[in-house]
C-alpha positions as a Markdown table, in Angstrom:
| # | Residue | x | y | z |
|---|---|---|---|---|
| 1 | Unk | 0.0 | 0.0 | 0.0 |
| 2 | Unk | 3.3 | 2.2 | 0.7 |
| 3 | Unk | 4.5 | 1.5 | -2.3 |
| 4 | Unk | 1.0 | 2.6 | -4.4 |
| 5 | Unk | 0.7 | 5.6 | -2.3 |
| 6 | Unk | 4.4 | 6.6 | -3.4 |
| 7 | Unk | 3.4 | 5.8 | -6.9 |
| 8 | Unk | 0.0 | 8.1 | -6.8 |
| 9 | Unk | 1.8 | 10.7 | -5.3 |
| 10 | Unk | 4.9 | 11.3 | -7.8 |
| 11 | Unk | 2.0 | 10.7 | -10.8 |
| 12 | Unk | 0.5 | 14.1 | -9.6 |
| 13 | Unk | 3.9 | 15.8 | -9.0 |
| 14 | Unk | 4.8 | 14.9 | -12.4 |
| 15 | Unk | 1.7 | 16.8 | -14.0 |
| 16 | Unk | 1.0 | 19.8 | -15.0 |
| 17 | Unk | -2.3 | 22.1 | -15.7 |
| 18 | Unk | -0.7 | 23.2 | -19.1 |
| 19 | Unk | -3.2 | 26.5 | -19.8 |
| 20 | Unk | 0.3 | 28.3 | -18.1 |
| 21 | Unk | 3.8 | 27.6 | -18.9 |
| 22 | Unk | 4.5 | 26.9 | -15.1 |
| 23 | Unk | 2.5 | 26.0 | -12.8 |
| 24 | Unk | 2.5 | 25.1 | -8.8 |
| 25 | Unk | 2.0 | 21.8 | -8.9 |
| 26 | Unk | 1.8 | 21.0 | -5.5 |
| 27 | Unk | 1.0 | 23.8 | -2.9 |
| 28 | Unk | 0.5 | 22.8 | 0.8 |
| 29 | Unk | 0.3 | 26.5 | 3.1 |
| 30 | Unk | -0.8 | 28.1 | 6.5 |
| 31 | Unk | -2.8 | 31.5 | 6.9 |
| 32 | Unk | -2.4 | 33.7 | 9.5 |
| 33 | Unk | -4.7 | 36.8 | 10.6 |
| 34 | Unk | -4.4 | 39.8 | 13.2 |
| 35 | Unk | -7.2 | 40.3 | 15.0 |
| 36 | Unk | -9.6 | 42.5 | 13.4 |
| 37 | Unk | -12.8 | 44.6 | 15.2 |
| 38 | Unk | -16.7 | 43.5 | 14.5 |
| 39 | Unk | -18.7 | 46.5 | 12.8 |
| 40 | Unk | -20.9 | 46.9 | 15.5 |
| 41 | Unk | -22.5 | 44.9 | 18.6 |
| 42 | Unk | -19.5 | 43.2 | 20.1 |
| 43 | Unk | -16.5 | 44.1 | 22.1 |
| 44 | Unk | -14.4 | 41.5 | 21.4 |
| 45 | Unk | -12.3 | 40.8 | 18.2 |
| 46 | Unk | -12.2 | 38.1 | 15.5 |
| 47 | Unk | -9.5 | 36.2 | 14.4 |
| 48 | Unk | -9.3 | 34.5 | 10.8 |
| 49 | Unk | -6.7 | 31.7 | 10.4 |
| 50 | Unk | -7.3 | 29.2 | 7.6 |
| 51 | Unk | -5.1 | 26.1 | 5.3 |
| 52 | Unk | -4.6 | 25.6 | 1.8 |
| 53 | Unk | -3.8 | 22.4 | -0.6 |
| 54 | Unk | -3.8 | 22.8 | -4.3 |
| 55 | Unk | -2.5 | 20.1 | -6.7 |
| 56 | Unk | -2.6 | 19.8 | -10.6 |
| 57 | Unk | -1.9 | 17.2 | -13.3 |
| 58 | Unk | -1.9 | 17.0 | -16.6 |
| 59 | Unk | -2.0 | 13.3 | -19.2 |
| 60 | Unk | -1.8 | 13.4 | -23.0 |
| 61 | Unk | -4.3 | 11.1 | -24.2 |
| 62 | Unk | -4.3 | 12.2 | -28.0 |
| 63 | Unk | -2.5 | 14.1 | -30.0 |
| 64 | Unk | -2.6 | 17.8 | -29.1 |
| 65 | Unk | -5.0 | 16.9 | -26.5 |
| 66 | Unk | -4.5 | 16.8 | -22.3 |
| 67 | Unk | -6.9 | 16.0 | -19.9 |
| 68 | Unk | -6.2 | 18.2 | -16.9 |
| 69 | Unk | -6.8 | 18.2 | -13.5 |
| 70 | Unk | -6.6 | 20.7 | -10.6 |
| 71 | Unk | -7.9 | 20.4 | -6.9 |
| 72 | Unk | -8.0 | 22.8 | -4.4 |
| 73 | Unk | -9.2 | 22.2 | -1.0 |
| 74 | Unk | -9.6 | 25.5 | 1.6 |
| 75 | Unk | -9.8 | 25.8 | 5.6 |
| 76 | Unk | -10.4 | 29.2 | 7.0 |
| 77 | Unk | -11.2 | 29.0 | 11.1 |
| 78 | Unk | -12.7 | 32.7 | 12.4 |
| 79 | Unk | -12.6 | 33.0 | 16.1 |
| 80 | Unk | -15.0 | 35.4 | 17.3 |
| 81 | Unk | -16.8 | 37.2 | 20.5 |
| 82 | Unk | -17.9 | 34.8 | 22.8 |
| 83 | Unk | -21.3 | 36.4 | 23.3 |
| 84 | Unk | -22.3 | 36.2 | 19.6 |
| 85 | Unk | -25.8 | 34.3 | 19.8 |
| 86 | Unk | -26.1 | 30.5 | 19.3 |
| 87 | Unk | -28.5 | 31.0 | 16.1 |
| 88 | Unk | -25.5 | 32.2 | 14.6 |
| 89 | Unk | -22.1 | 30.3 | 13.2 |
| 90 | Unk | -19.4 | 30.7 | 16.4 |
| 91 | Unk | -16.8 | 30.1 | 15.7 |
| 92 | Unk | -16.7 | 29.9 | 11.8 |
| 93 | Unk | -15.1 | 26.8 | 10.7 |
| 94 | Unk | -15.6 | 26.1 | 6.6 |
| 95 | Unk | -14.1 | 24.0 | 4.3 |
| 96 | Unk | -14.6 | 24.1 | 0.4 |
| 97 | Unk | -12.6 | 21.4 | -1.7 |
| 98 | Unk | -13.0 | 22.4 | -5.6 |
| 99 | Unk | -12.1 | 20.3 | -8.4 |
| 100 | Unk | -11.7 | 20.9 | -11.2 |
| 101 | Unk | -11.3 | 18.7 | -14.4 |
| 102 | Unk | -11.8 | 18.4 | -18.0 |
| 103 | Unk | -9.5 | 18.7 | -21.7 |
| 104 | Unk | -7.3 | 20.9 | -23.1 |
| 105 | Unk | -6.8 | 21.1 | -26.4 |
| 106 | Unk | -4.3 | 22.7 | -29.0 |
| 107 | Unk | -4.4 | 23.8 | -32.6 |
| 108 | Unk | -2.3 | 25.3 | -35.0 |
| 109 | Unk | -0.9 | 28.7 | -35.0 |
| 110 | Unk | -0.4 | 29.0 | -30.6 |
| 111 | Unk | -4.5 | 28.6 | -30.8 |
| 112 | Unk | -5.8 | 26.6 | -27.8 |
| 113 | Unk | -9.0 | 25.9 | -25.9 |
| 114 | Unk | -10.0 | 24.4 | -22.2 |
| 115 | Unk | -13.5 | 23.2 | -21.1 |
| 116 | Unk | -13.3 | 22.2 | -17.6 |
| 117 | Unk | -16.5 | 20.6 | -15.6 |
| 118 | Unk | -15.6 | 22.4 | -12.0 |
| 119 | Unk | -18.0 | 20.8 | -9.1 |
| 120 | Unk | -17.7 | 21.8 | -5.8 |
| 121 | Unk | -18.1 | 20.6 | -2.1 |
| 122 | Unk | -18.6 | 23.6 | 0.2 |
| 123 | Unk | -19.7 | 22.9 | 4.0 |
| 124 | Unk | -18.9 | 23.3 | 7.6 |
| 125 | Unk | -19.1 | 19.5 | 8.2 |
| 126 | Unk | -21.5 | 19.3 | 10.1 |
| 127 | Unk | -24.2 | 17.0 | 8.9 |
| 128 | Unk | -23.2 | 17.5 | 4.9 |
| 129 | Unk | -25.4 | 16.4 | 2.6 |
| 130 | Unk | -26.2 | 17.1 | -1.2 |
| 131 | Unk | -26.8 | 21.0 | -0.1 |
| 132 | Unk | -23.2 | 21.2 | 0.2 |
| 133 | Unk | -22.4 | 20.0 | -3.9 |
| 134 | Unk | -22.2 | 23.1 | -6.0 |
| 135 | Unk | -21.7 | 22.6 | -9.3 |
| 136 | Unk | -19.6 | 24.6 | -11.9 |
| 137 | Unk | -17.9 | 24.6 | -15.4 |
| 138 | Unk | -14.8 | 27.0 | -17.1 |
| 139 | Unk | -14.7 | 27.5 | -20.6 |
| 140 | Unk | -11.3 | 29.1 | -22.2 |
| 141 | Unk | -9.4 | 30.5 | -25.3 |
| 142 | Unk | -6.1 | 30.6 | -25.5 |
| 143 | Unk | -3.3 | 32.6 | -27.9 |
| 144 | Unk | 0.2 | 32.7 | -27.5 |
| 145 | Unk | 0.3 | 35.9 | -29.0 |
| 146 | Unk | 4.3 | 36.2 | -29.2 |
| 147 | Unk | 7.1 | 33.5 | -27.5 |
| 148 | Unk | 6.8 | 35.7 | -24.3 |
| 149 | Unk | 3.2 | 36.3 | -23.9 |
| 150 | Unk | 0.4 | 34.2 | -23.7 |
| 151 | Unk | -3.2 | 35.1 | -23.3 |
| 152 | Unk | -6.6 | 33.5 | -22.5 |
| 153 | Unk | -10.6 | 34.5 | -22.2 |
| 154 | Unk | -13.2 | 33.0 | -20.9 |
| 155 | Unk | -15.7 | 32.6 | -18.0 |
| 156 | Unk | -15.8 | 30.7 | -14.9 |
| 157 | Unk | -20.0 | 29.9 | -14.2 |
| 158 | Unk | -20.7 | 28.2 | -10.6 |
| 159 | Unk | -24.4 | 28.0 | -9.0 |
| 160 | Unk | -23.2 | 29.0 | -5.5 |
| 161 | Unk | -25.8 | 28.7 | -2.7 |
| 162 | Unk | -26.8 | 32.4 | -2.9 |
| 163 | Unk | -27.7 | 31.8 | -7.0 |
| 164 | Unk | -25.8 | 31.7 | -10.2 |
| 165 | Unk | -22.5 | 33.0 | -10.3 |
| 166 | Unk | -20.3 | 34.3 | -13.5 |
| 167 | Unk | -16.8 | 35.5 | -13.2 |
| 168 | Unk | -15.3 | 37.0 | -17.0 |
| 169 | Unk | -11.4 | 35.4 | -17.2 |
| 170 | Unk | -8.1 | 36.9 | -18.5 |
| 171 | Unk | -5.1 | 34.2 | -18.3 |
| 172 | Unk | -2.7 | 35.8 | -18.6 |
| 173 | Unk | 2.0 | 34.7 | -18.7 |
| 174 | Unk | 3.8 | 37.1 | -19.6 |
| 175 | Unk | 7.7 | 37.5 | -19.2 |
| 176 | Unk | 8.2 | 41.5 | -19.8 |
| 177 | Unk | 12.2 | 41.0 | -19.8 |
| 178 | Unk | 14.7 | 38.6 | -18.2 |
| 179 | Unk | 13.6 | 40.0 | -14.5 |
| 180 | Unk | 10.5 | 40.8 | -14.9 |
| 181 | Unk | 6.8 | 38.6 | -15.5 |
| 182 | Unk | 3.2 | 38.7 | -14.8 |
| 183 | Unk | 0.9 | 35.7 | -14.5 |
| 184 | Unk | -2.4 | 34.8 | -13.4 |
| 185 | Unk | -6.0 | 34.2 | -14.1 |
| 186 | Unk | -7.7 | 37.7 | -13.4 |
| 187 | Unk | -9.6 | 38.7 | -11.7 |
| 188 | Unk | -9.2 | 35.3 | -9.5 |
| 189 | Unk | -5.3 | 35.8 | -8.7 |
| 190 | Unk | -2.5 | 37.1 | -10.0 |
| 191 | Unk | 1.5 | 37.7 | -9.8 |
| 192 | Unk | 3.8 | 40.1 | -10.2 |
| 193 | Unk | 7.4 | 38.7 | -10.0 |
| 194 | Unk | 10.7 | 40.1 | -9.8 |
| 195 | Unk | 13.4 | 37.4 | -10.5 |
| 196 | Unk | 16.4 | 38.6 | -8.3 |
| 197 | Unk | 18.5 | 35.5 | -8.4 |
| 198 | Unk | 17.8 | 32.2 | -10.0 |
| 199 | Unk | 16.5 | 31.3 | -6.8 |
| 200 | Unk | 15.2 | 34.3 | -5.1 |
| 201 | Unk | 11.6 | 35.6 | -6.5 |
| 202 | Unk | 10.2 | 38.6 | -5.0 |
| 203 | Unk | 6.7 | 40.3 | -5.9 |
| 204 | Unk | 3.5 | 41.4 | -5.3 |
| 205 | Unk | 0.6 | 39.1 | -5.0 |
| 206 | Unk | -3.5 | 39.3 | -5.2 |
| 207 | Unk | -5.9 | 36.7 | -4.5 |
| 208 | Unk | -9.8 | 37.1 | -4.3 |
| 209 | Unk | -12.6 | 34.5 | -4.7 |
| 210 | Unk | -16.1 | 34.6 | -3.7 |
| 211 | Unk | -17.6 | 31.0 | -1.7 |
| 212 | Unk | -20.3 | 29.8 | -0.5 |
| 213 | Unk | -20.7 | 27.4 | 2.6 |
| 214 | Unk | -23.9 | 25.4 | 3.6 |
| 215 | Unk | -24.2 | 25.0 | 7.3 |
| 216 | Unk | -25.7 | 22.0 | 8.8 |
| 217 | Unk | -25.1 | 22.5 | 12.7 |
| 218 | Unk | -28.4 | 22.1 | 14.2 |
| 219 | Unk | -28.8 | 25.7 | 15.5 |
| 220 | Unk | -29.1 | 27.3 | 12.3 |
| 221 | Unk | -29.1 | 24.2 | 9.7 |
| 222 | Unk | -30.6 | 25.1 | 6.3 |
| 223 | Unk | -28.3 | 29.0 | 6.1 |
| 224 | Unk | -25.2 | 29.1 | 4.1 |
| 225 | Unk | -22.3 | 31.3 | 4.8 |
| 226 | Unk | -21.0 | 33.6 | 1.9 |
| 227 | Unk | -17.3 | 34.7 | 2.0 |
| 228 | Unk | -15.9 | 37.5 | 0.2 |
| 229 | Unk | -12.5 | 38.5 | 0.5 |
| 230 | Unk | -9.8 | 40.4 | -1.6 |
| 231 | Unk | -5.8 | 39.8 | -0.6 |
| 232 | Unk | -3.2 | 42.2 | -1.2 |
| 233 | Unk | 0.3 | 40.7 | -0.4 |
| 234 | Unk | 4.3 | 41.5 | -0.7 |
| 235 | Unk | 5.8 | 37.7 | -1.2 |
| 236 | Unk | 9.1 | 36.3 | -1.3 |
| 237 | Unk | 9.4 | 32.8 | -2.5 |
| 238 | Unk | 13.2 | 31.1 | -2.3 |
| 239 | Unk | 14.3 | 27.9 | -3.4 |
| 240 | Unk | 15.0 | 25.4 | -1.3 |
| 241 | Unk | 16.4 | 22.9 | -3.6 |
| 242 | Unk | 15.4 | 21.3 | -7.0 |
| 243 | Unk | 11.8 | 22.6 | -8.1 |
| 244 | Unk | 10.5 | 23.2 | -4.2 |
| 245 | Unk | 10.4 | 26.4 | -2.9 |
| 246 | Unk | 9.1 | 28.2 | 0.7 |
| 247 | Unk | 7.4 | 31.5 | 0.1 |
| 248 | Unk | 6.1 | 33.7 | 2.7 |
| 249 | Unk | 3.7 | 36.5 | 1.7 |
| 250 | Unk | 2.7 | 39.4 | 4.3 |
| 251 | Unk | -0.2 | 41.7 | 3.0 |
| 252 | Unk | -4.0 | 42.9 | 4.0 |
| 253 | Unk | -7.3 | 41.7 | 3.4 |
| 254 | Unk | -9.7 | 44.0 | 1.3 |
| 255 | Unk | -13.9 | 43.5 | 1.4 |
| 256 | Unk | -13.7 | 40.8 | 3.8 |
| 257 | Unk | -16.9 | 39.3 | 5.0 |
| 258 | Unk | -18.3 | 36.0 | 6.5 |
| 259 | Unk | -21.9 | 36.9 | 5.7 |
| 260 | Unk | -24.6 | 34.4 | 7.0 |
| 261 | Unk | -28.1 | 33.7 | 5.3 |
| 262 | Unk | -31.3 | 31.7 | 5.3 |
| 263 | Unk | -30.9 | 28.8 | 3.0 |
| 264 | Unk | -34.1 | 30.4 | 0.9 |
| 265 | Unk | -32.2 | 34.0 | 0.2 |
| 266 | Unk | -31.0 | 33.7 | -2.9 |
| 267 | Unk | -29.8 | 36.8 | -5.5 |
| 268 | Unk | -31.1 | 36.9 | -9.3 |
| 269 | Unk | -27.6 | 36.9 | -10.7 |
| 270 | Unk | -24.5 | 37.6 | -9.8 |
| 271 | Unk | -20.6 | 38.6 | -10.8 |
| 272 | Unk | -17.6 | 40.4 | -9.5 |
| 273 | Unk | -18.5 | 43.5 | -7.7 |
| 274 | Unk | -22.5 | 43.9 | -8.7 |
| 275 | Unk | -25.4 | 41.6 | -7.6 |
| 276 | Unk | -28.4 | 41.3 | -9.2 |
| 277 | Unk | -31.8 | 41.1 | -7.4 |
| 278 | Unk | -30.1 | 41.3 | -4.0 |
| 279 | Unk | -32.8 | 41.8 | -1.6 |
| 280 | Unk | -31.5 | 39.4 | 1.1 |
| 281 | Unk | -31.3 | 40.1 | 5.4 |
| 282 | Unk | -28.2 | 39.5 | 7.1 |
| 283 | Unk | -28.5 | 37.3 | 10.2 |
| 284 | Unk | -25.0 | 37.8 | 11.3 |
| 285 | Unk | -22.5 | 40.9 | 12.3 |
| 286 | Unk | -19.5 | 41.4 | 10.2 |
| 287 | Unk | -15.4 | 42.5 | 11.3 |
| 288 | Unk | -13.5 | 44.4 | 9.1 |
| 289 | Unk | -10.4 | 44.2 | 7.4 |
| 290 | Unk | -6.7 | 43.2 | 8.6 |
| 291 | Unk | -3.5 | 42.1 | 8.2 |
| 292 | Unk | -2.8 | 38.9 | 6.9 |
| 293 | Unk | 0.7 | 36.8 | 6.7 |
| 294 | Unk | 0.9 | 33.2 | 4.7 |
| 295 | Unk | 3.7 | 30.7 | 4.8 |
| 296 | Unk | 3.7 | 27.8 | 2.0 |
| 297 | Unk | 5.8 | 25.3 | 0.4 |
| 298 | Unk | 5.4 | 25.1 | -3.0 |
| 299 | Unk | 6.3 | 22.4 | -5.9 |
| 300 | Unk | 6.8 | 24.6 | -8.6 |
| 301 | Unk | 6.6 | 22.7 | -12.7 |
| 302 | Unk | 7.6 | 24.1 | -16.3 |
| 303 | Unk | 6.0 | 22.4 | -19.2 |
| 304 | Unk | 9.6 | 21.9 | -20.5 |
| 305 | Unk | 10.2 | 19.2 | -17.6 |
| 306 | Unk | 7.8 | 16.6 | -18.6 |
């Protein structure tokens, strides 16, 4: 069983989501929060800590085609006031594991395209059931517009607990000169490096996703809990040795907010920044913004190395 386990393990690590020309293959990291004060109501401060595990593979299976493969599983843990009411989540413990998978295929001329199926499982693990399956699909076209740059657009469509949700794509790789690059899927994440050494990246960093959580415990089962969040961060990532680095990334969080609702609150429509028929009650209070450190060890592939 070892000996399988080893064998799984060095498959995925040998893989690679090839819509960029590198990719973090295998990223296992730590969140850390300062406390930050709630809006209103309470005295007391909330704390967000949370964990991260992304892997990615990649198979030829015909010519110019890969099936691909990319699964992200995310903690956060909010400690808040003790006197926050029982009807209401306390402490905040969710977990959302998102997969996604599907083909990527190539044509001629640097012309590519990516349809990915993209289910989630989003739930505070207490009493999960079918609630807790979202389901969700990404569609992209891809150009390598010149050897250094390579672009992509598309759409990223998820029916989260709150109603149907559509983020517009950019994919973007692109290495300005020998110290310099940009990469990222905007406006999901994105990176702005500065290669000092061959083993010394520095940079600036931003991360921001919307989820959605159902909640089972028995004192408010049926509500979900929406987080919003955008992350500004200064990293520096250094190799270790072969492709692993560490990479530490101090920053702030932007628009952050655990928002809890009856399961029967739903919008019309929603993407970055506007919703649509909105007309839904807030059961909980809300903290505000704060400082936010993150320590990982990451895996780090090239298309060239497979």
């Amino acid at each position: 069983m070892k000996q399988i386990t080893s064998i799984l393990f060095l498959t995925l690590l040998a893989g690679n989501l090839i819509a960029q020309r590198t990719v973090d293959a295998l990223t296992l990291s730590g969140r850390f929060g300062l406390p930050a004060s709630y809006e209103n109501t309470y005295n007391e401060k909330a704390t967000e800590n949370g964990a991260y595990l992304g892997v990615t593979y990649g198979k030829v299976i015909a010519n110019k085609t890969m099936a691909v493969l990319s699964l992200n599983h995310f903690y956060f843990n909010v400690q808040g006031d003790p006197s926050i009411p029982a009807n209401t989540a306390n402490p905040i413990i969710l977990n959302g594991t998102i997969l996604r998978v599907g083909i990527y295929r190539k044509f001629n001329n640097g012309h590519a395209f990516q349809l990915l199926a993209a289910p989630r499982f989003m739930s505070d693990y207490n009493n999960p059931d079918k609630n807790s399956l979202q389901m969700g699909a990404l569609a992209m076209y891809e150009k390598d517009f010149r050897e250094d740059l390579l672009m992509g657009f598309g759409a990223m469509f998820n029916k989260e607990l709150f109603g149907l949700y559509v983020v517009p794509i950019v994919n973007l790789e692109w290495k300005l000169n020998s110290r310099w690059s940009i990469a990222g899927m905007l406006p999901i994440y994105a990176k702005v490096n500065y290669h000092a050494s061959d083993k010394l990246t520095v940079g600036f960093s931003h991360f921001g996703l919307v989820t959605s959580y159902y909640l089972g415990d028995e004192d408010y089962a049926g509500d979900y809990m929406e987080r919003q969040s955008i992350d500004l961060s200064l990293f520096a990532r250094q190799r270790l040795f072969w492709n692993v680095f560490i990479e530490g990334r101090a920053g702030r969080s932007f628009g952050r907010n655990y928002k809890q609702f009856a399961g029967d609150q739903t919008i019309d429509f929603g993407i970055p920044l506007v919703y649509f028929g909105d007309n839904r009650t807030m059961k909980n209070v809300t903290f505000g913004d704060g400082m936010l450190f993150d320590v990982r060890l990451v895996l780090n592939m090239t298309k060239t190395a497979f």
